[in-house]
N, C-alpha and C positions, 0 to 999 in steps of 0.2 A: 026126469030131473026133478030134484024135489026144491032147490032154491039155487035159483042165479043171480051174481051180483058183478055189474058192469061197471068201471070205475076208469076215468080220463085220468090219467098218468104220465108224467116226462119221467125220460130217463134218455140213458146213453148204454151202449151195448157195445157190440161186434162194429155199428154203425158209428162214422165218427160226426156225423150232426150234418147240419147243412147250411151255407151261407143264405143269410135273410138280407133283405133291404129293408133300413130303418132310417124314415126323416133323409132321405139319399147319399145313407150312409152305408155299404154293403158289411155287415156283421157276422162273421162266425158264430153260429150255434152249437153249444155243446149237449144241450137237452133237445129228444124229442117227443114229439107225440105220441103216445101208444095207449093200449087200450088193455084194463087189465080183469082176467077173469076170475069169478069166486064162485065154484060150483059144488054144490053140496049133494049127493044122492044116496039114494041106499047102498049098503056095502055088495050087495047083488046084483047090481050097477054101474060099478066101477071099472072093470074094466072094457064094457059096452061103450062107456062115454068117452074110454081113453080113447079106444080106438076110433071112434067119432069125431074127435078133436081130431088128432094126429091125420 
């Protein structure tokens, strides 16, 4: 891999959130945590790293 970029992300998907406790208040969330990747390689590489991911 020739450059990785790792990035803290909310979002909402397939998943519909999860109830939080706030101040003992129980809260619906609609955003969550995720993690988002940015991977750059040579074109020789591409489908080596797909298959790595996947």
């Amino acid at each position: 891999m020739h450059l990785v970029t790792v990035t803290g992300v909310l979002g909402r998907g397939r998943q519909k959130g999860v109830a939080q406790v706030y101040r003992s208040h129980k809260e619906q969330g609609s955003l969550l945590k995720k993690v988002k990747l940015e991977i750059a390689v040579n074109e020789g590489f591409v489908e080596k790293t797909i298959k790595g991911i996947g």
